[in-house]
N, C-alpha and C positions, 0 to 999 in steps of 0.2 A: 504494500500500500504506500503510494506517496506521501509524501509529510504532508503537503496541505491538504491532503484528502483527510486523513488522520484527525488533523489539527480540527477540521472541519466539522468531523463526525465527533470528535469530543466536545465540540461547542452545542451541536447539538443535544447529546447524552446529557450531557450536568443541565441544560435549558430545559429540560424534561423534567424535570426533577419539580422543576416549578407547580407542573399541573398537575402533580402530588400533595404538592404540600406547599402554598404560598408562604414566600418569604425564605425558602432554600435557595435562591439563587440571591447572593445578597448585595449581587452589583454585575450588570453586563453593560459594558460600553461597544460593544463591534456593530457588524449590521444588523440595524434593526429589521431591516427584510430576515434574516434569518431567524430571527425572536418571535416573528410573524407566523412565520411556517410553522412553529413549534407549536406556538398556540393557536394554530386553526387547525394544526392533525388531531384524528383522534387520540384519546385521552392515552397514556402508556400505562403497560402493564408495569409491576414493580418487576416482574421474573424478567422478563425479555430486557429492561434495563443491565438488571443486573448479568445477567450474559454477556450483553452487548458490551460491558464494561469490561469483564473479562477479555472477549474476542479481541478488543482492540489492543489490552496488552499485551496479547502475541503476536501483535503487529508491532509492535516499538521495535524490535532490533532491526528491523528489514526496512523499515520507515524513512529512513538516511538525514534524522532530528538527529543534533549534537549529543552529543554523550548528556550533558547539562539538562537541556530540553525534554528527553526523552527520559530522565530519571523524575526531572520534574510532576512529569504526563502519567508516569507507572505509579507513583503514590499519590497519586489525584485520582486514578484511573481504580486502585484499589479503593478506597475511598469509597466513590460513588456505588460500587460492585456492593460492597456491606453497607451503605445505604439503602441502596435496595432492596436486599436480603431481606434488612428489619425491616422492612415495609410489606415485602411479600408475605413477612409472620415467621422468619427464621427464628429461632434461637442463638444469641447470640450473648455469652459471657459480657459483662456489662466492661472487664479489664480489656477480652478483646477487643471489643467493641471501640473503645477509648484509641488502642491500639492500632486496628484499622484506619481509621477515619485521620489520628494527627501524627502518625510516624512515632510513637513515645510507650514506652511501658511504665505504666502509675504502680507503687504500692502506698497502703496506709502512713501516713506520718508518725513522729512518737510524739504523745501526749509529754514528756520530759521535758520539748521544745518548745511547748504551748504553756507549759509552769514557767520553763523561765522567761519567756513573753510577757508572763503576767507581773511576776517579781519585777522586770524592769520595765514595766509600766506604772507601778505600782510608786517606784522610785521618781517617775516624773509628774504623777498625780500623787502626790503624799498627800495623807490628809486620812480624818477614821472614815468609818464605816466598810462595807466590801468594796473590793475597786469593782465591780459591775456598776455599784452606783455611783462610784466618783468617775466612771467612763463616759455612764449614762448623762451625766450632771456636765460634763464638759461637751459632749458632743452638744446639748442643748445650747450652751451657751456660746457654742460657735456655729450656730444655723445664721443662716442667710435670710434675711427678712424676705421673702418673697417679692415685695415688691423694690425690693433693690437688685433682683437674682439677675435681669435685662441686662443693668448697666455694670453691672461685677463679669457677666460673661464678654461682653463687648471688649472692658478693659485688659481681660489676662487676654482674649483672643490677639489683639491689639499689638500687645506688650510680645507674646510669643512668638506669632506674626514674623515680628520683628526682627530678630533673634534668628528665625528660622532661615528667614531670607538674606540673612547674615552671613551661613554658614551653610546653607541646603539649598540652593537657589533654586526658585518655584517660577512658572512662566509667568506673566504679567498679567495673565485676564484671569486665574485661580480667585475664587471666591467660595466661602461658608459662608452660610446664611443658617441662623439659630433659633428652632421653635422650641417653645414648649410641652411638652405632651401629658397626657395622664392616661391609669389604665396598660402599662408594661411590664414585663419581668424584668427589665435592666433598670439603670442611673440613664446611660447616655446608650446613643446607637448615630453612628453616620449612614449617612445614606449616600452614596456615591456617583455621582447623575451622567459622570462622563464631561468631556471639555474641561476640565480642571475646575468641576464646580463639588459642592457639597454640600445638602442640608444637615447640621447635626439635630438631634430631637435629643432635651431633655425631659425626662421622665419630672412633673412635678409631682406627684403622690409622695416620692420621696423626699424626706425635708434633704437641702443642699448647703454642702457644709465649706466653713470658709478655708479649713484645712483640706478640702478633698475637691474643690474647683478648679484650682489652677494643673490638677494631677488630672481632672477629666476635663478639661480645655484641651492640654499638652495631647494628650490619650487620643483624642476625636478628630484631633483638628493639626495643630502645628507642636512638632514634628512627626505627630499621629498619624492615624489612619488618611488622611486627608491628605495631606503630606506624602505619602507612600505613593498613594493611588494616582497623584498626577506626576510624579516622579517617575513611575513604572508604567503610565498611560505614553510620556514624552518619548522615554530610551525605548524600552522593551517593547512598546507597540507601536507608537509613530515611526520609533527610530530604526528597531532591529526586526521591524514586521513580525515579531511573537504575536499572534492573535489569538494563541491560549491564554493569553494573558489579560485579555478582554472581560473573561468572565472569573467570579467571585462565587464560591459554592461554599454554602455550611457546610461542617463536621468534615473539613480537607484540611492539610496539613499547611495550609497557604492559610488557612486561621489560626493556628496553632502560635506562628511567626508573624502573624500580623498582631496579635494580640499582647507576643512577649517585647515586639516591638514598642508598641504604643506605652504597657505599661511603664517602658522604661524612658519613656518621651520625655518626660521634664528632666528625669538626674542626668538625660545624654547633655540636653540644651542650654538648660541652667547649673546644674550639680549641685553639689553640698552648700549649704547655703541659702537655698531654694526656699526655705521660712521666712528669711529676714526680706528676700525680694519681693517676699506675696506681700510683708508687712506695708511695705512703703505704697504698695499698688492701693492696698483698702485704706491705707491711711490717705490716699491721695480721695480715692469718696468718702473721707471720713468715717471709716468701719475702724474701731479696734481689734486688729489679729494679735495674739503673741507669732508669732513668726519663728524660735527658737525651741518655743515647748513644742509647737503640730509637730517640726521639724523630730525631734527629741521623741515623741511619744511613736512617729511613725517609724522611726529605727528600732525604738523599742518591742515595736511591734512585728517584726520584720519576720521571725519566727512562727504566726501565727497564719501565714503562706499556705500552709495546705490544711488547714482544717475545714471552706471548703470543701475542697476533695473527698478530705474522707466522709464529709457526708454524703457525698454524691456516693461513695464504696458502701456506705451504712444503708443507702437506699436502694441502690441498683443490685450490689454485689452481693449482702447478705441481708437483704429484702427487709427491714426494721421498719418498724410502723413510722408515719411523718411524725407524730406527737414524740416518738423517741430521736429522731432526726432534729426535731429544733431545738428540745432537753440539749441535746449535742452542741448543735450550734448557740445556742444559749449561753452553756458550759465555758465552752472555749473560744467563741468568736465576742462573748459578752454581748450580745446584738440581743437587743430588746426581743421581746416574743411578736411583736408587730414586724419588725424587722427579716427575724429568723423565719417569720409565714413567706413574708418578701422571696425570701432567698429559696426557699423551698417551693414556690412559683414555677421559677426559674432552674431546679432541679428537678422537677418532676416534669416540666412542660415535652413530648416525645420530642421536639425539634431540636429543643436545647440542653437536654439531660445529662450527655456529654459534655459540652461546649465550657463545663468551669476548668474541665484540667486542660484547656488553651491559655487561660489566667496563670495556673500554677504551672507547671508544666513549660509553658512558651518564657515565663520570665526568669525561672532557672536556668535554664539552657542558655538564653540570650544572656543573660546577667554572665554567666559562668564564660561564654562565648567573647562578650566586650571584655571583659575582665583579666582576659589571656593578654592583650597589647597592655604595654607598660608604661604606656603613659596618656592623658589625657587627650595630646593628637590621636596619637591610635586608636585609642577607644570613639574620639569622634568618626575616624576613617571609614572601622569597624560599623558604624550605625550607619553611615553613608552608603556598604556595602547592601547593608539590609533595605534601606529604601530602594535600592534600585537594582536590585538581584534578586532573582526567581533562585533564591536556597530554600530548598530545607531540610527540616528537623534532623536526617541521618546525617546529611554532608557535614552541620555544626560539630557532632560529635564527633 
């Protein structure tokens, strides 16, 4: 099979997916004549996908795609195969499953890690009572008045922006534009429209915190998600004509590295530090941040990384009721019982049940990954790589 034929009939396969399950394709930029075809054929079965998925990866070596590209295509191409599957009604181990879909093998984390989480959190919030409620007592007092939420998001966009095109150079007509939303299982979600544009939606149900804005500006937008997409729209698609690289599928390994990308969006741009610069931004709208304790209390927290995970392990893997899943996350995430429903939303939802060990999982790797160059050029180089290179998950290790 020829590569653009290949390339072709992958575009299609993952655009299928769509008329499964709205919202599995979570960005195509190519032709929209092709998007058309998909959604005026009849509806696809999950089994004939998941073949199809198959059949095409024993077209990759004869294909005459680069070694790169066609390593790319094979774990994308498994991927959608065990998306499938579970759709057909396979059975599928919920570690496999994890496995298939983002290139990574999860196991549970130690609760050891999650103690001394709390100890040295404990040390940046002193003061009596249990730290759940002196957690609970700070996060309130760094909410974001709602109707300030518009012009707090504008500013860090602004500020990052800035920064980004500093050091990440973005084409000239790139634009996000920032709704509000309510009624979601995430905080933030971009939506990626193509031409270097991008609506981000924030989630309002969730109260939005002044420690946790400028981490999901950076995350969505600059040198986020946002940032990636018209980086890799320029090179990889305009430039080096990849048009696998047009489309964006959940539960593929190209989320896994999108996600550990993003979450490491502010410490790449900004770095250590990154408290005292939020301070001067709120203080510039006149909001009180401390800037040194978020800073402080989010290091301290740094350990508390996969517990997540294991609740996704406590729910998929050895099947535990949600009312002992939130216990859990309660426990060890300290996340209010309203919060911990939140989260178990978003764990139980079939689309996105997987989708938190791209969080864990993508920002170890990537963390562990920048963290090899030895100095702070490198590790910028290193994130420069990740914007504009179709890696993943195996090649990092």
């Amino acid at each position: 099979m020829h590569a653009d034929t290949l390339v072709h009939d992958y575009l299609v396969l993952g655009l299928s997916f769509d008329r499964l399950e709205e919202g599995f394709v979570d960005a195509y930029t190519g032709d929209p004549a092709l998007r058309r075809q998909v959604e005026n054929a009849p509806p696809p079965e999950p089994r004939a996908l998941a073949r199809r998925a198959a059949e095409l990866r024993t077209e990759l070596p004869s294909s005459g795609l680069s070694e790169d590209r066609a390593a790319f295509l094979d774990v994308h191409l498994r991927a959608l195969e065990t998306s499938a599957r579970k759709l057909a009604g396979d059975e599928i181990g919920f570690v496999d499953e994890v496995h298939d879909y983002f290139d990574v093998a999860i196991a549970p984390g130690d609760t050891d890690d999650y103690r001394e989480a709390h100890r040295l959190m404990g040390e940046v919030l002193a003061g009596a009572g249990p730290l759940g409620e002196r957690v609970r007592a700070h996060r309130v007092a760094d909410e974001i008045p709602p109707e300030r939420l518009a012009e707090c998001v504008e500013a860090f966009s602004s500020a990052l922006r800035d920064k980004v095109r500093g050091r990440y150079p973005l084409p000239d007509t790139e634009k996000v534009t920032y709704e509000v939303v309510g009624d979601k299982p995430w905080s933030g979600f971009n939506y990626y429209l193509g031409d270097y544009r991008s609506t981000v939606a924030i989630n309002s149900d969730l109260k939005q915190h002044m420690a946790h804005l400028p981490h999901l500006i950076a995350h969505e937008s600059y040198p986020g998600h946002h940032t990636e997409h018209c980086r890799k729209e320029a090179g990889l698609v305009r430039g080096a004509g990849q048009a696998e690289q047009t489309l964006f599928v959940v539960n593929t390994p190209q989320c896994l590295m999108a996600e550990g990308l993003a979450d490491l969006a502010l410490e790449s741009i900004v770095g250590p530090g990154w408290g005292v610069w939020a301070q001067e931004i709120y203080a510039d709208l006149g909001l009180r941040f401390d800037g040194e304790r978020a800073e402080a209390l989010q290091t301290a927290s740094a350990k508390l990384l996969g517990v997540r995970q294991d609740a996704a392990l406590l729910l998929h893997d050895e099947h535990r009721s949600q009312d002992d899943v939130a216990a859990f996350l309660g426990q060890w995430s300290l996340a209010t019982p309203e919060r911990a429903r939140q989260m178990l939303r978003f764990l139980s939802s079939p689309l996105w049940r997987a989708y938190t060990s791209t969080y864990v999982e993508g920002y170890r790797l990537l963390h562990s990954w920048l963290h090899r160059a030895d100095s702070a050029d490198g590790r910028a180089d290193r994130f420069e790589r990740l914007l504009d290179e179709p890696l993943i998950p195996s090649q990092l290790r």
